[in-house]
Steps between C-alpha positions, in 0.01 A plus 500: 500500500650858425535743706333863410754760437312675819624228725830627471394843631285361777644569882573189675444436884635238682393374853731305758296178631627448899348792723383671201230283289524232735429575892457329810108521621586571810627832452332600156197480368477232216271324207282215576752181536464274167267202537576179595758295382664824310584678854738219579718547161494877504515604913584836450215756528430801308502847618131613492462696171789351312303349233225846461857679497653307216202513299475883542866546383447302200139686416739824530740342270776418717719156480490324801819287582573310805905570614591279778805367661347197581530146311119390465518363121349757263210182468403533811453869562283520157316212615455583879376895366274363206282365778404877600453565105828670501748462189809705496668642200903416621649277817889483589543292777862473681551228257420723161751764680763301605505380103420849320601769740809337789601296180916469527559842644746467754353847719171358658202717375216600723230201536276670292567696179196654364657740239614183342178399377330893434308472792440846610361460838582221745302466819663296819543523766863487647644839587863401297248375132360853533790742604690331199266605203659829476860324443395262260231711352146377603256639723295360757211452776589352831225355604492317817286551812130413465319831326161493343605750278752302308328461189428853422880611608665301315230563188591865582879424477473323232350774298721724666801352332305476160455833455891581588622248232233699258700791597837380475390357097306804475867705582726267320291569199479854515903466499560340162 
């Protein structure tokens, strides 16, 4: 299937999994567990709004990528989110960046390299992920106390950072 020429241009967002999209119920609020047998395969519970916020993102026409450190099997996250109706659009697991991003470099990179894969806004939420976007040039949302107001900041974030890449095209055109 080909891509349109306007996927190229769309802004992707990616989303850690542990303390991010996946939290403990005890101290955040979460999604219905899966049914029976599927909740003992996939254990880990969803932050409540995760799917209604990926939707959203992708009605806005946003990419929505999953960026973690962690070695679930690309299989298994698609299949353990496809159970809320959720399909994302990119996943690099610690696996996919040990092989495309660490590769042979002998200086260890950060865990997570967003800028590597266009991903304009990463949310996570460890302090050292976030303070490092400006380095390595991607920006971010630390997000990681409970807050019902999650969705709509990071929408508002999001869109945020849209209209400053607009900006910066808009000004790199005006200089040829």
């Amino acid at each position: 299937m080909k891509k349109n020429d306007n996927d190229k241009d769309k802004m992707r967002i990616s989303f850690d999994l542990d303390e991010v999209l996946f939290v403990w119920p005890e101290t955040h609020k979460t999604e219905p567990p899966l049914k029976f047998p599927l909740n003992k395969i996939y254990k880990e519970r969803l932050r409540l709004g995760t799917p209604e916020l990926i939707h959203r993102l992708q009605e806005l026409g946003y990419e929505v990528w999953v960026y973690t450190s962690s070695f679930r099997t690309e299989r298994y996250i698609k299949n353990l989110f496809k159970h809320y109706g959720v399909k994302f659009d990119g996943i690099v697991n610690g696996t996919r960046h040990l092989k495309e991003v660490q590769r042979d470099n002998k200086t260890t990179l950060p865990q997570k390299l967003p800028s590597m894969y266009r991903i304009s806004l990463h949310v996570d939420d460890e302090a050292i992920v976030c303070s490092l976007g400006r380095q390595y040039g991607y920006r971010t949302y630390q997000l990681d106390e409970e807050d019902d107001e999650w969705k709509e900041k990071i929408i508002a974030r999001a869109d945020e950072i849209r209209h400053l890449n607009e900006l910066e095209k808009a000004e790199l055109e005006k200089q040829k």
